[in-house]
TIKE-358252 format. One record per residue: x, y, z of N, C-alpha, C, O in turn; residue in three letters. Coordinates in pm, whole numbers, plus 50000, padded with zeros to 5 digits. Layout:
BEGIN
   n.X   n.Y   n.Z  ca.X  ca.Y  ca.Z   c.X   c.Y   c.Z   o.X   o.Y   o.Z resn
     X     Y     Z     X     Y     Z     X     Y     Z     X     Y     Z  ALA
...
This chain:
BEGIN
   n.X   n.Y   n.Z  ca.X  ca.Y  ca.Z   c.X   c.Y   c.Z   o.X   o.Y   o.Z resn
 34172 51893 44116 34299 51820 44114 34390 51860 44229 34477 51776 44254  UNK
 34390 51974 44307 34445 52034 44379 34605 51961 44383 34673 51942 44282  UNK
 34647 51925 44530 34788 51890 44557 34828 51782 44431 34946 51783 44396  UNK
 34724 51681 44353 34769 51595 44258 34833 51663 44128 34922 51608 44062  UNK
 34777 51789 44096 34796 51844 43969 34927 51918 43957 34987 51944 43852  UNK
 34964 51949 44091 35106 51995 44116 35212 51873 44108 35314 51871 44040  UNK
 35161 51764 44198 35282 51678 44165 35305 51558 44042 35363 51449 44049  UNK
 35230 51629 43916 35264 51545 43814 35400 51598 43723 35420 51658 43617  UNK
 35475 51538 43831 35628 51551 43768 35653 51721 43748 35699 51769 43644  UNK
 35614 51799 43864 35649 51940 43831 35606 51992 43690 35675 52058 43613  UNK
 35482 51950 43674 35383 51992 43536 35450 51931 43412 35431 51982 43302  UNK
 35520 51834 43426 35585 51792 43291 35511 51705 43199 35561 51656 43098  UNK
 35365 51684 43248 35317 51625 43160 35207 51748 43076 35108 51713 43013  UNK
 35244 51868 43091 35157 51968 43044 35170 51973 42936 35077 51990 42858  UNK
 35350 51952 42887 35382 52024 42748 35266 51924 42622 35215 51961 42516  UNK
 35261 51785 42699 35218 51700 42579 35056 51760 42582 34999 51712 42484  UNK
 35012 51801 42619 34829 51872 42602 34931 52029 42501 34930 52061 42382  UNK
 34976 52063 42574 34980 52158 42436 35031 52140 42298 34999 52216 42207  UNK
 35131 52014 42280 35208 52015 42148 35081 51971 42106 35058 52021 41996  UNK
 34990 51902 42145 34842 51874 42085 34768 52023 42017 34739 52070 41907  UNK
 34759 52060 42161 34668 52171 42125 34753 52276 41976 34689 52336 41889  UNK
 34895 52271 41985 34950 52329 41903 34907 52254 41737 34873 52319 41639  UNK
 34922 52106 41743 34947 52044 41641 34770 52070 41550 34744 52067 41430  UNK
 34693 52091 41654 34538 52053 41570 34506 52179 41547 34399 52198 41489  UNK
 34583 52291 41584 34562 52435 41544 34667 52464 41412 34649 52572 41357  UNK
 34746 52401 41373 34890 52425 41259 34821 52353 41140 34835 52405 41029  UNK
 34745 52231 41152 34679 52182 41050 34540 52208 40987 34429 52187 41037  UNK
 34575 52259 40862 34394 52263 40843 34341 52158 40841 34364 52046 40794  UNK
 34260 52207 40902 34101 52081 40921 34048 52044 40771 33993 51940 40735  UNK
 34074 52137 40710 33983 52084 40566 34066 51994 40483 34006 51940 40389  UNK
 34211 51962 40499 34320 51921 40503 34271 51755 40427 34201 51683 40498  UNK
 34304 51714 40311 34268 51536 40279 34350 51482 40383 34456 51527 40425  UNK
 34279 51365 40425 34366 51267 40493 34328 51157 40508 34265 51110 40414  UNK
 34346 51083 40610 34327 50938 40657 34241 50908 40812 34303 50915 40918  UNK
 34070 50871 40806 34095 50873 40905 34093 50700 40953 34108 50623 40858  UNK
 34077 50643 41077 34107 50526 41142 34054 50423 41209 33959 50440 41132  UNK
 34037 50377 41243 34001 50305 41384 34063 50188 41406 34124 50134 41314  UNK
 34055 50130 41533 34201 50024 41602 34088 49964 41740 34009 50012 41821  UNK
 34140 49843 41704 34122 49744 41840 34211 49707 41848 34263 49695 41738  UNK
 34292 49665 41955 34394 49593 42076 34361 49538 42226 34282 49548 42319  UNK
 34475 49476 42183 34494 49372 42344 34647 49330 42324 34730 49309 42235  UNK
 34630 49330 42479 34790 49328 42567 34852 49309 42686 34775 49249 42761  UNK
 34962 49333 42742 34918 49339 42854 34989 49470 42949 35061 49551 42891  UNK
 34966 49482 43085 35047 49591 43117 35092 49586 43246 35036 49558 43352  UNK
 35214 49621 43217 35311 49583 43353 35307 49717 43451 35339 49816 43387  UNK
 35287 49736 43539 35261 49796 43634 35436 49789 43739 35485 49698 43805  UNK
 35485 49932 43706 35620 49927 43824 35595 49920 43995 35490 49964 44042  UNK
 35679 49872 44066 35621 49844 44220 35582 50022 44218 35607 50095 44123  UNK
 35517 50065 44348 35478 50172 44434 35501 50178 44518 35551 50086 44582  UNK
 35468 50330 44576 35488 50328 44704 35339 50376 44709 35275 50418 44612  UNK
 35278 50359 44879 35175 50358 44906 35149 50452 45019 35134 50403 45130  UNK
 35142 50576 45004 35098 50646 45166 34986 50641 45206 34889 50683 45143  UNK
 34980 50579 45341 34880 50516 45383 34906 50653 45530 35001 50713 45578  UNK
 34748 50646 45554 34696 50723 45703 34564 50598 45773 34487 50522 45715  UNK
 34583 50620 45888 34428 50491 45890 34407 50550 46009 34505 50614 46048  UNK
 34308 50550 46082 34225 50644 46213 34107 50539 46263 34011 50538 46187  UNK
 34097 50460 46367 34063 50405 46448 34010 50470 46524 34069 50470 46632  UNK
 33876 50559 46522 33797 50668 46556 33850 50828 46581 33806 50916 46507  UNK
 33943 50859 46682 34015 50968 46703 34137 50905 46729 34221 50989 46762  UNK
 34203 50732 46728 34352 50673 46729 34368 50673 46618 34289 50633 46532  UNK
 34511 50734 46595 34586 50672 46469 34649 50570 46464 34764 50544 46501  UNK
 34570 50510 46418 34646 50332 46461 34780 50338 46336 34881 50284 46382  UNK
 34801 50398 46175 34888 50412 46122 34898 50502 46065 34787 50555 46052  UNK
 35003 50575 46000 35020 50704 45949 35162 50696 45852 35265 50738 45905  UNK
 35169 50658 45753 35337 50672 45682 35344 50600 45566 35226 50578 45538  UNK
 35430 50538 45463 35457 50486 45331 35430 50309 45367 35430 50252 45477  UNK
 35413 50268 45266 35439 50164 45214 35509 50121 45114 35450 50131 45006  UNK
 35618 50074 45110 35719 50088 45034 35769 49999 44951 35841 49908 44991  UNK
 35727 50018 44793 35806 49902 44666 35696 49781 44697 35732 49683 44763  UNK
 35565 49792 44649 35419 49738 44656 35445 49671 44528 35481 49735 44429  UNK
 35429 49545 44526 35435 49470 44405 35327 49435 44328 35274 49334 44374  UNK
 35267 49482 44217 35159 49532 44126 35178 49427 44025 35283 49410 43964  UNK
 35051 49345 44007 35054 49239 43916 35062 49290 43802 35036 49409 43784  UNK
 35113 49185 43674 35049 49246 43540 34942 49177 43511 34906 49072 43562  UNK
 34881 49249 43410 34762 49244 43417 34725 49284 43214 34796 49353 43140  UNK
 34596 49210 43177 34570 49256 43072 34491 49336 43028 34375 49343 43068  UNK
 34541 49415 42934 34481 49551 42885 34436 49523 42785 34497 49445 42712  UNK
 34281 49592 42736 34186 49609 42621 34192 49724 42529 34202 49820 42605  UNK
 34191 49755 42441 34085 49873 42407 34091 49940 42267 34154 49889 42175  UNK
 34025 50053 42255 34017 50094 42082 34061 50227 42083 34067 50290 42189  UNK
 34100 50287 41950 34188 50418 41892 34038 50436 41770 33970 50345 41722  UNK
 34025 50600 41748 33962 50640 41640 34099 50758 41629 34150 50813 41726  UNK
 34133 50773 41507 34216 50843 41465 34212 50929 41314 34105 50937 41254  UNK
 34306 50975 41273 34285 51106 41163 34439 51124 41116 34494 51197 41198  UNK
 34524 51086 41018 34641 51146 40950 34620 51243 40887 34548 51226 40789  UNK
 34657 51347 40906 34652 51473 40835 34762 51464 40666 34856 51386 40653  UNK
 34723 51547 40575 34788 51595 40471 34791 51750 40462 34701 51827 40497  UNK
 34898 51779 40412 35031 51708 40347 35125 51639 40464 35127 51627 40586  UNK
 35211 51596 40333 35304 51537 40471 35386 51629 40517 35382 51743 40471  UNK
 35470 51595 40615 35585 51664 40699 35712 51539 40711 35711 51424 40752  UNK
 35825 51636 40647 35968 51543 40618 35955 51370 40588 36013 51268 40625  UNK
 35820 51413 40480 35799 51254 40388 35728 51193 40515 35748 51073 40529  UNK
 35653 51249 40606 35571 51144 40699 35448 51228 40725 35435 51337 40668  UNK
 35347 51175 40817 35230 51235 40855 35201 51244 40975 35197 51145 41048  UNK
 35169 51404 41031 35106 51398 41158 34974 51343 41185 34912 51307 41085  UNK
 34924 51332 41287 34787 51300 41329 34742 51294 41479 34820 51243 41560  UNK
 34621 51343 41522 34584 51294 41618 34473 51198 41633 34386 51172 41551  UNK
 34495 51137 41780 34446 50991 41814 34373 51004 41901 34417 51056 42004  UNK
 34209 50957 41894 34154 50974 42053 34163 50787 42075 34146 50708 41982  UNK
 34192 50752 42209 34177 50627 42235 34124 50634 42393 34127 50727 42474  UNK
 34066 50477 42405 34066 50436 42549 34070 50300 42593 34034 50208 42519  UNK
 34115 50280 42716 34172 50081 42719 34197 50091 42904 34259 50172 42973  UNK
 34144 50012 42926 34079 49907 43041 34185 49840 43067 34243 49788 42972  UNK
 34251 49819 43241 34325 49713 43249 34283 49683 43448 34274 49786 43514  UNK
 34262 49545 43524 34259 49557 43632 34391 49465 43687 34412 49347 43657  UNK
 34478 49556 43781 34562 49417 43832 34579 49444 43982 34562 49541 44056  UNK
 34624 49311 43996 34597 49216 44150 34713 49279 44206 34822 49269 44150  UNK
 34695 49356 44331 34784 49358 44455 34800 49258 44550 34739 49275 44656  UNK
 34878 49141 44537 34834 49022 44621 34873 49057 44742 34924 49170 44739  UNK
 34872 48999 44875 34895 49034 44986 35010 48987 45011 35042 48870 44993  UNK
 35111 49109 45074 35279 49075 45095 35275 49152 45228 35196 49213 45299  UNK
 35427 49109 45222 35497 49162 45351 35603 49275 45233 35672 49262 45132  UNK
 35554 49400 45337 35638 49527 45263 35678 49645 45391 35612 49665 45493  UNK
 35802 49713 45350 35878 49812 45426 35780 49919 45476 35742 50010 45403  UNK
 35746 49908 45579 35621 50067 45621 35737 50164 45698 35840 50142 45763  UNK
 35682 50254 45664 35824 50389 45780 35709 50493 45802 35634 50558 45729  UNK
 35730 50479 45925 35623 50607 45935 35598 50589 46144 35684 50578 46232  UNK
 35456 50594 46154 35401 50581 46330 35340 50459 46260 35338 50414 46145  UNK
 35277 50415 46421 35186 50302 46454 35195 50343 46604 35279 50369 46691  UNK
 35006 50330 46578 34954 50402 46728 35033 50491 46817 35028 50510 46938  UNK
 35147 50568 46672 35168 50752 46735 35347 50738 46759 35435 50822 46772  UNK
 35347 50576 46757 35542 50546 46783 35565 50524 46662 35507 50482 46562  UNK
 35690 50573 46701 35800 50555 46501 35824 50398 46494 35865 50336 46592  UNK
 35791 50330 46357 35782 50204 46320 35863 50239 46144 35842 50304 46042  UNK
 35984 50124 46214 36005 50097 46052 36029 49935 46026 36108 49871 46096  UNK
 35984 49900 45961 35984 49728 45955 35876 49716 45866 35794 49799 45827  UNK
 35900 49535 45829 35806 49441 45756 35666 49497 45823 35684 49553 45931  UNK
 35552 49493 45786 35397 49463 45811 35342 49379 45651 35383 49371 45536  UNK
 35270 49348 45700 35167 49235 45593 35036 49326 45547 34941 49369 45613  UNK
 35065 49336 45428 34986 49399 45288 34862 49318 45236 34860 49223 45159  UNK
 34724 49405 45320 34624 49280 45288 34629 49276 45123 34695 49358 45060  UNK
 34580 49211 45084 34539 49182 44887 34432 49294 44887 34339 49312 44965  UNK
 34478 49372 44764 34351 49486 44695 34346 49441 44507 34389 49343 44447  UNK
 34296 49528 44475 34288 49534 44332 34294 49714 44274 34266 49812 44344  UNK
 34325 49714 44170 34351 49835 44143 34282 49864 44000 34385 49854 43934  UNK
 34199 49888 43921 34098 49922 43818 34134 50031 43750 34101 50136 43805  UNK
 34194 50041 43640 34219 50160 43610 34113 50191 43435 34089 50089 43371  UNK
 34077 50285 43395 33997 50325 43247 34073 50473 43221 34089 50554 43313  UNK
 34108 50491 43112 34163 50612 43038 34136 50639 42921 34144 50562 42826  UNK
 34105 50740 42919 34044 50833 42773 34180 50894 42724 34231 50956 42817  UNK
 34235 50897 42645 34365 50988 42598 34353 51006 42490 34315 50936 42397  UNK
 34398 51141 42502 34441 51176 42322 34624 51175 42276 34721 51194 42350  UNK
 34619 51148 42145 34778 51117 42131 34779 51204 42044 34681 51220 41972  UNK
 34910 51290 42031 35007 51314 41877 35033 51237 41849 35039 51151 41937  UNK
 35065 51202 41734 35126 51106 41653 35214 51109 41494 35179 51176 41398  UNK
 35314 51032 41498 35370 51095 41358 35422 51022 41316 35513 50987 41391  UNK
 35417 50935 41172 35455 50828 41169 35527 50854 41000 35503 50946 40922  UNK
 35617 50738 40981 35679 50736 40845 35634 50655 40755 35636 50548 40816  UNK
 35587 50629 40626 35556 50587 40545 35675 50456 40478 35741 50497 40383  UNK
 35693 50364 40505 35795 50267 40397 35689 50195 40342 35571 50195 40378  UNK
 35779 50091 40195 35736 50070 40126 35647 50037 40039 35600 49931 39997  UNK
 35621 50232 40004 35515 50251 39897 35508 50191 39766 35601 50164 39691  UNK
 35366 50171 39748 35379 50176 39604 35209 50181 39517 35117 50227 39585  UNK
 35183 50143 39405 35082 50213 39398 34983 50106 39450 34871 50132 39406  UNK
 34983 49993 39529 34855 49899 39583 34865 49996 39725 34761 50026 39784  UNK
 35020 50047 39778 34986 50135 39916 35053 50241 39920 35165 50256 39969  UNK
 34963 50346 39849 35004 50473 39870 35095 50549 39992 35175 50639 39966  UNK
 35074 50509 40101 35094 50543 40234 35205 50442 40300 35254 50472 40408  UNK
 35248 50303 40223 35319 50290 40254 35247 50173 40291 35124 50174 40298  UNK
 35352 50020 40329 35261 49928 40344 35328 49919 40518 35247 49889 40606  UNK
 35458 49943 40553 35491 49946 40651 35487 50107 40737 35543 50205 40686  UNK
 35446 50113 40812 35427 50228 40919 35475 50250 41036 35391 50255 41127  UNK
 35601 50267 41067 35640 50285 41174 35621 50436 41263 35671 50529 41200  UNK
 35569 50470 41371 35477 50560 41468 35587 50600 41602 35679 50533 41650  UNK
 35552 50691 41626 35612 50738 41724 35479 50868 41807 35416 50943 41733  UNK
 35461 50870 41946 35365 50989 41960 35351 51000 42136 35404 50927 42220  UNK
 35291 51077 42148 35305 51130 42322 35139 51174 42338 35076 51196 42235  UNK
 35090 51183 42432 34952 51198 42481 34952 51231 42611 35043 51228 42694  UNK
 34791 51275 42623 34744 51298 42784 34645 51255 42813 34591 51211 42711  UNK
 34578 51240 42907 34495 51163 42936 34384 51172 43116 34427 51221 43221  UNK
 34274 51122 43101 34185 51110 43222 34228 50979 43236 34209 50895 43147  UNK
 34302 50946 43375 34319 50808 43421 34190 50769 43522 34197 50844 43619  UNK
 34078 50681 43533 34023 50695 43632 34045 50543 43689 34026 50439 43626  UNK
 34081 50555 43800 34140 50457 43909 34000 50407 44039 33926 50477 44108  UNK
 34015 50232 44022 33923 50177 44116 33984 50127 44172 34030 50026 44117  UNK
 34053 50170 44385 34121 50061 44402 34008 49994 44527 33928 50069 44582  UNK
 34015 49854 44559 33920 49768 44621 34010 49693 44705 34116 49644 44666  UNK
 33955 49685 44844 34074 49636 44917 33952 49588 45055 33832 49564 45040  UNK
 34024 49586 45171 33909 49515 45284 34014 49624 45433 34131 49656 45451  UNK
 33885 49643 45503 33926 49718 45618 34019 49582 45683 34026 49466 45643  UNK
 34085 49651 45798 34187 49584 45853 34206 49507 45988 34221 49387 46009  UNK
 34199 49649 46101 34196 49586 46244 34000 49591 46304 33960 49616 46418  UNK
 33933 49564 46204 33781 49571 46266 33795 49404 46313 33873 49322 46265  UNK
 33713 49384 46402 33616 49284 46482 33606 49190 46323 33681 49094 46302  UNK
 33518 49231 46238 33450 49204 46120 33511 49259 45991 33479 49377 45994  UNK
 33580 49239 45880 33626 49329 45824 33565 49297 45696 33540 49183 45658  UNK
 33533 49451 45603 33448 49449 45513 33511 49506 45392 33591 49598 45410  UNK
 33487 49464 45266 33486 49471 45131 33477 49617 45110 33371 49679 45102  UNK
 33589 49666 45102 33575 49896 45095 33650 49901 44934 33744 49828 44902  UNK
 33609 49965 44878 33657 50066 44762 33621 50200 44701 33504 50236 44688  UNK
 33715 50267 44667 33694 50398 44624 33767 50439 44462 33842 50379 44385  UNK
 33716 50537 44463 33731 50567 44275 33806 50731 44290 33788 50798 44391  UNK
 33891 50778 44173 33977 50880 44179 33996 50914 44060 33984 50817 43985  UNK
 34019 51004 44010 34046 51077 43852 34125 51132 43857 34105 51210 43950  UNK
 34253 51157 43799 34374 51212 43738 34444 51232 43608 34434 51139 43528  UNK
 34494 51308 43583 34575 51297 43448 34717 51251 43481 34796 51267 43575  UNK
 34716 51192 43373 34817 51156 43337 34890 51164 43177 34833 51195 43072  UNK
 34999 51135 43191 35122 51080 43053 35117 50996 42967 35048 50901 43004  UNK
 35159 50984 42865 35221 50868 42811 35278 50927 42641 35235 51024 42578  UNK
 35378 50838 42604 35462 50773 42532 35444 50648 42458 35427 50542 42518  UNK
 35445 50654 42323 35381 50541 42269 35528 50520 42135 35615 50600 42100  UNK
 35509 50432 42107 35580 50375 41966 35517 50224 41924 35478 50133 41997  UNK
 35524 50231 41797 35499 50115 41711 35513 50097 41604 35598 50178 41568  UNK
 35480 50032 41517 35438 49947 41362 35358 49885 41361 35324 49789 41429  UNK
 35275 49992 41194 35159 49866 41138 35241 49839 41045 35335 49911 41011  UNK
 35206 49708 40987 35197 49674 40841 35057 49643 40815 34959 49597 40874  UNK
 35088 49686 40713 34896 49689 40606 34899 49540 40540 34988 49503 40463  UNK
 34778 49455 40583 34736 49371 40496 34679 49378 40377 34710 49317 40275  UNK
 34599 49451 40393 34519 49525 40272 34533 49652 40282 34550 49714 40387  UNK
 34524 49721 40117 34533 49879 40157 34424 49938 40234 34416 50055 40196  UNK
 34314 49910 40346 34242 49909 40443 34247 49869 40570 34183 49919 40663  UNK
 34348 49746 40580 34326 49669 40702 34495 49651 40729 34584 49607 40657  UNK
 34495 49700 40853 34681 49640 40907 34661 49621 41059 34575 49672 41131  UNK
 34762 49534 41091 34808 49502 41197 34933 49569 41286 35042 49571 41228  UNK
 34928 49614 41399 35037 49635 41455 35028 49605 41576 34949 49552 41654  UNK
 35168 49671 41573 35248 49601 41744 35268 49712 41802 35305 49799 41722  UNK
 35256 49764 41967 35297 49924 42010 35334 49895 42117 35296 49783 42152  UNK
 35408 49959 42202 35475 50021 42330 35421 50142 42367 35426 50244 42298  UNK
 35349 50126 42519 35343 50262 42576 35411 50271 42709 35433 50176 42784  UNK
 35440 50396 42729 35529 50376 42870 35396 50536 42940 35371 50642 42881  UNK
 35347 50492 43062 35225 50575 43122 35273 50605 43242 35327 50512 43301  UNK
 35268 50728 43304 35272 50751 43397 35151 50904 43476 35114 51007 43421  UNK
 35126 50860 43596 35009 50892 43616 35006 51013 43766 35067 50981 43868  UNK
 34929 51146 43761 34961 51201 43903 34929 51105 44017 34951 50985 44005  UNK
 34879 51157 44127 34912 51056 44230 34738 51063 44264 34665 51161 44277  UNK
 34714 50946 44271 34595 50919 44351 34523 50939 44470 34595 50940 44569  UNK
 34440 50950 44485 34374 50969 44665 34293 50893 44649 34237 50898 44539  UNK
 34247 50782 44751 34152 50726 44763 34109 50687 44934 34172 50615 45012  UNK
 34016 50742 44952 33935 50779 45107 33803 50648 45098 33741 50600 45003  UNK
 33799 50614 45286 33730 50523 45298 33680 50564 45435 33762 50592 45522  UNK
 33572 50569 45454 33522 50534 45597 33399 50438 45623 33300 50416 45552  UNK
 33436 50389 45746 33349 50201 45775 33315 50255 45868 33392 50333 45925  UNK
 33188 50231 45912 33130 50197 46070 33190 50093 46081 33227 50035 45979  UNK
 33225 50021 46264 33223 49867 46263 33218 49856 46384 33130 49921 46441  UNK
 33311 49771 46467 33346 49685 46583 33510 49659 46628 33593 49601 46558  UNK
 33525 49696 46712 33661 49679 46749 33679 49594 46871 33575 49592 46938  UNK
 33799 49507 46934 33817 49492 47081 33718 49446 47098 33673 49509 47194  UNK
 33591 49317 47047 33535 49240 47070 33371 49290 47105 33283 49243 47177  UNK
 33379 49428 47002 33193 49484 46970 33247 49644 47036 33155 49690 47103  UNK
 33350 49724 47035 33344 49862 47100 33330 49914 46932 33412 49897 46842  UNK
 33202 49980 46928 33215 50072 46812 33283 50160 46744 33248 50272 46781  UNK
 33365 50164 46661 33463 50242 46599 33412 50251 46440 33337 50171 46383  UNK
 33479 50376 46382 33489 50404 46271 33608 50421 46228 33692 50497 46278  UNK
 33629 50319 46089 33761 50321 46084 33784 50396 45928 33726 50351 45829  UNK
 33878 50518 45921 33890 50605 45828 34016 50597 45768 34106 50577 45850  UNK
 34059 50607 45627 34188 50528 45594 34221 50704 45460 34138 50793 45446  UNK
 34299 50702 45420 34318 50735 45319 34476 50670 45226 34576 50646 45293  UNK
 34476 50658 45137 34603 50582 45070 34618 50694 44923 34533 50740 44846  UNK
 34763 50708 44932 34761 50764 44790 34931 50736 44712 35039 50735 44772  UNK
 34904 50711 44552 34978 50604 44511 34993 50681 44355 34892 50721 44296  UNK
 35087 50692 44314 35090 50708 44179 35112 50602 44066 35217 50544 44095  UNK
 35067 50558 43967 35094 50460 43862 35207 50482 43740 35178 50565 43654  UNK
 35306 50426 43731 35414 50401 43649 35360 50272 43553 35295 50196 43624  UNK
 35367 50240 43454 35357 50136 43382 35403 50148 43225 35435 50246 43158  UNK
 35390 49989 43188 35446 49997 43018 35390 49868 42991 35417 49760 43044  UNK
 35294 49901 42886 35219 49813 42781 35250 49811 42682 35263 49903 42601  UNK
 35273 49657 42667 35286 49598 42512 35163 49544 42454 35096 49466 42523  UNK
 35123 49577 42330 34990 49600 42292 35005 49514 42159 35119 49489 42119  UNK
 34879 49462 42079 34929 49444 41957 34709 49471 41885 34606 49481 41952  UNK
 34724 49474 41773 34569 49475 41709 34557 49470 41577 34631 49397 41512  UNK
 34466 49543 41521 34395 49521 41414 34356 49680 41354 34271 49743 41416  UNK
 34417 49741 41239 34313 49877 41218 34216 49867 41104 34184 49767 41040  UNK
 34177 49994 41090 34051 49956 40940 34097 50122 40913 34106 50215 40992  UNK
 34120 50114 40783 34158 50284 40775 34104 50289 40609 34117 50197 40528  UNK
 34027 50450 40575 33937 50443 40487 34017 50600 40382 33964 50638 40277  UNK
């Protein structure tokens, strides 16, 4: 993780791996409870970025500096929760942890955006044109979770309404796909990156059956910063051979509104 693992918010996404690690060590395991499972779909809004970009035109630096307030499509998100409520309760509610994971790809269309930085070694600050990429993201996370029980009764022990609150961490793994730039020929490049990241969740089920409920959730995700490295053989200046070497690195902000289906036994 090196320089990424430092700049996730000055380690502030550490505490949530330990209130975990704290929470599944405070509960006994042999403990009755509830356990889960969940499908959803949604979608997820992605905040603009910034983009530090380097690019090397064999031993020229043809660019070197930010890209600035990158406008990130939304895009729709998939995916499933296996989960576990622990007993007893705590202040009339229940802890639990959540393993989940959910899929989302969205479109970087091609804009005109603020670069500050060099170009071919002189200081450049102005508009340049943002070819179109795509950005692929898959995450494994585990959540705390702690939710309140309303109106029980004896068809729903647990309450038929469930309102949730919980924080997590997570393996973000990131595909971004984009096309080389100043080649002769320019070709179809992508690279892949792994990071941890954050998140923040809230929702409500209501139970259809004392087995089956529906809910609605909010997550707000935020992610260390990405690296993603490329190098092309090609053609430059009408067939002079060059290799063109890029690196870009970008952190992910976002917030998904989610909704699904659980089965709880």
């Amino acid at each position: 993780m090196d320089a990424g693992a430092r700049e996730f918010e000055g380690g502030s996404g550490w505490w949530v791996l330990g209130a975990a690690a704290v929470l599944a060590l405070a509960v006994p395991a042999v403990a009755a409870g509830e356990p889960y499972g969940a499908l959803f779909t949604g979608a997820a809004f992605t905040e603009n970025s910034d983009l530090q970009e380097k690019l090397n035109l064999g031993a020229l630096s043809a660019a070197d500096g930010t890209i600035k307030d990158l406008r990130i499509g939304t895009a729709p998100v998939h995916g499933g929760k296996l989960g576990y409520f622990f007993e007893p309760r705590v202040l009339d509610g229940n802890f639990g942890l959540e393993l989940e994971a959910y899929h989302f790809k969205s479109d970087v269309d091609a804009q005109r955006a603020q670069f500050s930085g060099t170009i071919l070694g002189a200081p450049f600050n102005g508009d340049l044109r943002v070819v179109r990429s795509d950005i692929e993201v898959t995450t494994v996370a585990l959540n705390a979770l702690y939710r309140y029980p309303l109106g029980m009764s004896e068809d729903f022990p647990r309450g038929r309404f469930q309102p949730y609150v919980g924080a997590g961490l997570g393996a973000f793994i990131a595909k971004l796909s984009t096309t080389t730039t100043p080649l002769d020929v320019n070709k179809d490049i992508h690279d892949t990156d792994t990071r941890l990241g954050g998140q923040f969740l809230g929702g409500i089920r209501v139970l259809i059956t004392r087995n089956i409920g529906l809910f609605a959730e909010y997550k707000f995700v935020k992610t260390q910063t990405f690296e993603f490295n490329f190098t092309v053989p090609g053609t430059f200046f009408g067939g002079v051979p060059v290799t063109e070497t890029a690196r870009d690195r970008t952190q992910l902000t976002g917030h998904h509104l989610t909704a699904g289906v659980s089965f709880h036994w």
